[in-house]
C-alpha positions in Angstrom: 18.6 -69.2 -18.4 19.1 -66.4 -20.9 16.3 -64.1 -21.5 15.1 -65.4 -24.4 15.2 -68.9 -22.9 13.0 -67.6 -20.0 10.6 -65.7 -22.5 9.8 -69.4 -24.4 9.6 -70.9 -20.8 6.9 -68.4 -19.7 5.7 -69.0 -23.3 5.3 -65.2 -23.5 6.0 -62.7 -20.8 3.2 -60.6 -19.8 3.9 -57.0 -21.5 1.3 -54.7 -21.9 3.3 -51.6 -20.9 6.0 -50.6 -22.6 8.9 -51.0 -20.2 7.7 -52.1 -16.6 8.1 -56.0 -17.4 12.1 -55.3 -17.9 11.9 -55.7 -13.9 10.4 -58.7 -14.6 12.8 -60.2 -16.3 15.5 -58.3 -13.8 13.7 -60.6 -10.8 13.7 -63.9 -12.5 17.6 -63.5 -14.3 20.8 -63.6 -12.5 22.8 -60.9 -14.2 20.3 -59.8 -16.1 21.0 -57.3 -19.1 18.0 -55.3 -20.9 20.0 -54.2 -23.9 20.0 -58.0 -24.3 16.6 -57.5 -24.8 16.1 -54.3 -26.5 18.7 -55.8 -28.9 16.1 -59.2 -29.1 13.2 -56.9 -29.9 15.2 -54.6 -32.6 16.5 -57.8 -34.3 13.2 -59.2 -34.6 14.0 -62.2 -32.6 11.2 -61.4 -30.2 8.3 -59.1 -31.1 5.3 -57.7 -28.7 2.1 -59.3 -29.6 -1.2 -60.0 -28.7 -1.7 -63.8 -27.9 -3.2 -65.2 -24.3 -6.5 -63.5 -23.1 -5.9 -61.2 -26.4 -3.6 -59.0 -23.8 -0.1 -58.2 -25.5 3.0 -60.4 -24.5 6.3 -60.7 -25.4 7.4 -63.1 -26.7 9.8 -65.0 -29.2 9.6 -64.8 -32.6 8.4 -68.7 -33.0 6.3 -69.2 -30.6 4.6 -65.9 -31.8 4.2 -67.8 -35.4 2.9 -70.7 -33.8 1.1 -69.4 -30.9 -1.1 -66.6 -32.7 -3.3 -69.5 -34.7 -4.5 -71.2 -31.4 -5.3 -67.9 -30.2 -6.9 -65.8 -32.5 -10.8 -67.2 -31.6 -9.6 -65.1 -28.1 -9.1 -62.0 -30.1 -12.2 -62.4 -32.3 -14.4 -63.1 -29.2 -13.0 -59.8 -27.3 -13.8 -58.0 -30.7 -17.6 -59.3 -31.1 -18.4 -58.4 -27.5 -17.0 -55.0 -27.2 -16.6 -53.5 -30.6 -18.4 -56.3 -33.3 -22.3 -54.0 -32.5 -20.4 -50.6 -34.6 -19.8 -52.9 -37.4 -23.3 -54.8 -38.4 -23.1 -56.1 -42.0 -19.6 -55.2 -42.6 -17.4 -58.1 -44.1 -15.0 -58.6 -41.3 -12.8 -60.3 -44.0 -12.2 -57.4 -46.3 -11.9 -54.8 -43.4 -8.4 -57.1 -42.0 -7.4 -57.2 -45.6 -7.5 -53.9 -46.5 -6.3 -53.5 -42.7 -3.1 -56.1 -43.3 -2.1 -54.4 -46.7 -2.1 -50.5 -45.4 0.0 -51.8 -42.1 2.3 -53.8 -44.6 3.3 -50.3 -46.9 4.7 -49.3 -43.3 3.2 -49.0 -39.6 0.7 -47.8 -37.9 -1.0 -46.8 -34.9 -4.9 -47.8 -34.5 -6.1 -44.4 -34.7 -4.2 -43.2 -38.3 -5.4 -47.5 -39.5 -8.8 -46.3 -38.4 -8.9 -43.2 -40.1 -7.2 -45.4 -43.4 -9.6 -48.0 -43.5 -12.9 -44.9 -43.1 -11.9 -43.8 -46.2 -12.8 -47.2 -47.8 -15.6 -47.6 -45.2 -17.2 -43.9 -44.4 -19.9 -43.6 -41.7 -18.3 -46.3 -39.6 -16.8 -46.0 -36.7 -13.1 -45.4 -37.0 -11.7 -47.5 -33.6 -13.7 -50.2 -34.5 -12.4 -50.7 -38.0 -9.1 -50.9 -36.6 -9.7 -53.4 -33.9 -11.0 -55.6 -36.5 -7.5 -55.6 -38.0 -6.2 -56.1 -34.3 -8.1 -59.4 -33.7 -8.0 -60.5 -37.6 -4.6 -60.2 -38.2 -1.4 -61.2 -36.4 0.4 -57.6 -35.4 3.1 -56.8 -33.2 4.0 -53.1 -31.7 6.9 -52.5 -33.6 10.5 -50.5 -32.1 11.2 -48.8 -30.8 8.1 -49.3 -28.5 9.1 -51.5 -25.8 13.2 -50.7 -26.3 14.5 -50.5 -22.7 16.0 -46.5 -22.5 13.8 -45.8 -25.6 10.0 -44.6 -26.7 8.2 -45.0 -29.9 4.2 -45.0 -30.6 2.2 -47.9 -30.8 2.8 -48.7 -34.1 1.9 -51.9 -35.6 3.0 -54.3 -38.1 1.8 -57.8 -39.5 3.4 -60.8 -37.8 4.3 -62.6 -40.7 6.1 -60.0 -43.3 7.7 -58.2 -39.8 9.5 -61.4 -39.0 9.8 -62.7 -42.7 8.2 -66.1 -42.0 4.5 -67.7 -42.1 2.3 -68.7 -39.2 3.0 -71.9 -38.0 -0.2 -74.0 -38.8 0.7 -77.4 -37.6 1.6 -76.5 -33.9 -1.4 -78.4 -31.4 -2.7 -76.9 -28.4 -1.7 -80.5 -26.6 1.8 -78.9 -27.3 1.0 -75.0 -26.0 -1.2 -76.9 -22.6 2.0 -78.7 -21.6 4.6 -76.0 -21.7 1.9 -73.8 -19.6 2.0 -76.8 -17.0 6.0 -76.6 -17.4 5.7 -72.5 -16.4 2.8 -73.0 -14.1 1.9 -76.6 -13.0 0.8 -77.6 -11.0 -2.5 -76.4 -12.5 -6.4 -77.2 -13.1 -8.4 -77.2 -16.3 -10.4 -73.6 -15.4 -6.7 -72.4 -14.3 -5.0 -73.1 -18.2 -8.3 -71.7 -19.5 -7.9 -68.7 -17.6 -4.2 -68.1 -18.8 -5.1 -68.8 -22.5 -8.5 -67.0 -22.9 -9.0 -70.4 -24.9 -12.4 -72.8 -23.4 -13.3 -76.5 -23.7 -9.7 -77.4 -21.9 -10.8 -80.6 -20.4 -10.7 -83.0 -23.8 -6.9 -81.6 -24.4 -6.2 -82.2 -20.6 -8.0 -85.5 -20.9 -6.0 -86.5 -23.9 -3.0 -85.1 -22.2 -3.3 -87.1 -18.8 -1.4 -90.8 -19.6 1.6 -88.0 -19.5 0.5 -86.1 -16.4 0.6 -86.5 -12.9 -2.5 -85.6 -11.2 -2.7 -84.2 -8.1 -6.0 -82.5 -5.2 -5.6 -79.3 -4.0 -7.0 -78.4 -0.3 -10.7 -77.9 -1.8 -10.3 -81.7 -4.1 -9.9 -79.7 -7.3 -7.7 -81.5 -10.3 -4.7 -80.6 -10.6 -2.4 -81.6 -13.9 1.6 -80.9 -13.9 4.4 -82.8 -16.2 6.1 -85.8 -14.5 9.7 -84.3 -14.0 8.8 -80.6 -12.7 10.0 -79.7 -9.8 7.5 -79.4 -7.4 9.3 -78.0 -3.6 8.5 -79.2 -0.4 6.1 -76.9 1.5 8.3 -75.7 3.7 11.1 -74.5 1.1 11.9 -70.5 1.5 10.8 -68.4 -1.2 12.7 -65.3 -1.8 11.8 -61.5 -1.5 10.2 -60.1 -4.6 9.1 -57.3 -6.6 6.7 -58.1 -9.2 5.9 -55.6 -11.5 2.6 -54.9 -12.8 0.8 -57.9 -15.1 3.6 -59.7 -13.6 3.2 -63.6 -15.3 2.7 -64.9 -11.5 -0.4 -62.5 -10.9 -2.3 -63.6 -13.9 -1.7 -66.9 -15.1 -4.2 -69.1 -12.7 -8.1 -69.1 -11.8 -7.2 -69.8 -8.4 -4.8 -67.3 -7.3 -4.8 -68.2 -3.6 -1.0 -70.0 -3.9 0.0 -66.4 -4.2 -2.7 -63.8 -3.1 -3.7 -63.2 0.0 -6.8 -61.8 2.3 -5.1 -59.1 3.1 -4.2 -58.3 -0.3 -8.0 -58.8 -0.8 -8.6 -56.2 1.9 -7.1 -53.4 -0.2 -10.4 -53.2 -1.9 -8.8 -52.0 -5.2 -10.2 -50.2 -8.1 -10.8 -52.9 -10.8 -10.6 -50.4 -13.3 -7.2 -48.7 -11.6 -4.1 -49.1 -12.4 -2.3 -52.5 -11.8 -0.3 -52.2 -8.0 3.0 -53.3 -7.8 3.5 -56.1 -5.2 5.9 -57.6 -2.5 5.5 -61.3 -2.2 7.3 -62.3 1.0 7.6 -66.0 1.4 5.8 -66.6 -1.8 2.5 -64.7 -0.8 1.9 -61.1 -1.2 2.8 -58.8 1.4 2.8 -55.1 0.1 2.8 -52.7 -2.5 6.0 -50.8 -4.2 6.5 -47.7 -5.8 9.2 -45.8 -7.3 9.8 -42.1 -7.1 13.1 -41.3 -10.0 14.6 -38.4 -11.0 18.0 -37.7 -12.5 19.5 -37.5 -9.2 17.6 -39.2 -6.7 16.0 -42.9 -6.7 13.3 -43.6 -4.0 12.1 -47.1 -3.5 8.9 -46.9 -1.0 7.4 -49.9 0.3 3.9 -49.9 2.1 3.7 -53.3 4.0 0.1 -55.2 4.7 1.0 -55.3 8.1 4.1 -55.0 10.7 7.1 -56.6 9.3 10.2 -58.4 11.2 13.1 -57.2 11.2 14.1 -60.0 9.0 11.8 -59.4 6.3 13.0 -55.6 6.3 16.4 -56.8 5.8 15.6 -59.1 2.7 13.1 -56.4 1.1 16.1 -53.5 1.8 18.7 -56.1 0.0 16.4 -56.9 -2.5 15.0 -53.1 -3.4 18.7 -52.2 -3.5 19.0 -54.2 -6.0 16.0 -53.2 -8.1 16.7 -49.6 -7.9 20.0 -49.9 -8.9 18.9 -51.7 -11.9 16.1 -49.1 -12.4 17.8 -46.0 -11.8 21.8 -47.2 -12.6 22.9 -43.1 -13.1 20.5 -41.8 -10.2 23.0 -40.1 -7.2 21.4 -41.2 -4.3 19.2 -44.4 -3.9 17.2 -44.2 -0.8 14.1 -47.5 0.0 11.2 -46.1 2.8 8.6 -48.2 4.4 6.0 -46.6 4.7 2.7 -47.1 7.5 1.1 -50.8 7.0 -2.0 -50.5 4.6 
């Protein structure tokens, strides 16, 4: 694939930070360029946007247009639970407008929107204005945010004039459900609804089923997937892999057992922590990873779950090479440490 044909198959890869999901796209592609990318993003071919779960993705240019309709009730939900209480007997309405026509004169980040829209609106709350205009209004972070090598603010745009084109109205959500099963299938009703942020799954799924196969998982849940995708036997290798934070993989099921583990579990993370970096070894995960880069030196460390083979060193050290050579091309010396079991 290229890399815009694997954004539209992921229907949007998972891109909250600005840069980490480049190795993302580096684990997935053979040959895999960024500047293809950066070039993607500067062209407006694919924008950074927020669309499943109201959690920013990147993704193409189209499916932006015709994704962001189906998802905005996601976006206004998040915005009634968490900021909607600042705002009582404001006309939601008129705050995106006013919102959508200062971001359209040129960008913005959220706190200089804020402070644009208490002008019009003074006594309110500043943040809360501006999130209004976040789940109202289609708006992507604009270059050179998110340009591989380079850094910009989080500025934002509107959708529609950044790209030049209107919202696609007339795309379904039978449509969206079946390329998720094409990324992720095969997959239960709670595991789309998780993905989307969307609810009430099970009519589309129902409608959708004369062109499913249907499956049980171990516990007798339903599971939907399309005819014709490939589906491996059990005991088919899965390659070493480095998944970067938010990684697609990680966050696109309720039931995240065909990847997680207990010992994962174990960790006893902080929710409210930064996202690890994870190993999966044989298709589950197996570790964390870290990188330590400077101008000259690149250091790759990897703290295992538990004692590796000497087999599954090898594949992580061909594998890390690989990613820190892709990470850190100019660094002098590239060095990859395993570190004591967690």
């Amino acid at each position: 694939m290229t890399p815009l044909d694997a954004i539209e198959h992921l229907v949007g890869l998972q891109a909250q930070t600005p840069h980490t999901w480049y190795a993302g796209l580096w684990a997935r592609l053979a040959g895999f360029d960024p500047e293809v990318v950066a070039r993607l993003l500067l062209d407006r071919h694919v924008v950074r946007i927020a669309l499943m779960r109201s959690t920013v993705h990147l993704a193409s240019a189209a499916d932006a247009l015709a994704l962001r309709p189906l998802l905005t009730s996601v976006g206004e939900r998040s915005f009634r639970s968490n900021f909607g209480k600042n705002l009582a007997g404001l006309d939601l309405e008129e705050v995106a407008a006013a919102g959508r026509a200062a971001l359209d004169e040129h960008p913005l980040i959220f706190s200089e929107l804020g402070r644009e829209l208490g002008k019009l609106w003074p006594g309110r709350d500043e943040a809360s204005l501006a999130q209004v205009v976040r789940a109202y209004v289609p708006l992507v972070q604009v270059p050179p945010r998110g340009v591989w090598g380079a850094r910009g603010r989080s500025a934002h745009a509107p959708l529609e004039s950044w790209v030049g084109k209107d919202l696609a109205r007339d795309y379904s959500v039978d449509e969206m459900v079946g390329r998720y099963l094409g990324a992720f299938g095969p997959a239960s009703v709670r595991d789309v609804q998780v993905w989307s942020g969307l609810t009430r799954l099970r009519e589309v799924l129902d409608r959708l089923r004369p062109r499913l196969v249907t499956f049980r998982d171990e516990l007798g849940v339903e599971l939907f997937d399309l005819p014709d995708a490939p589906r491996p036997e059990p005991d088919t290798p899965a390659p070493a892999r480095f998944l970067y934070d938010f990684d697609n993989l990680l966050l696109s099921h309720a039931d995240r057992n065909r990847v997680i583990t207990d010992a994962y579990r174990a960790q006893d993370l902080d929710p409210e922590g930064p996202a690890p970096r994870l190993i999966l070894l044989d298709g589950f995960t197996a570790g964390f990873w870290s990188t330590q880069i400077t101008r000259d030196a690149a250091i790759l460390r990897v703290r295992p779950f538990g004692a590796l083979s000497t087999q599954d060193r090898d594949v992580l050290t061909a594998e890390g090479a690989g990613l820190l050579a892709f990470l850190a091309p100019a660094a002098v010396t590239h060095d990859i440490r395993f570190e004591t079991p967690a």
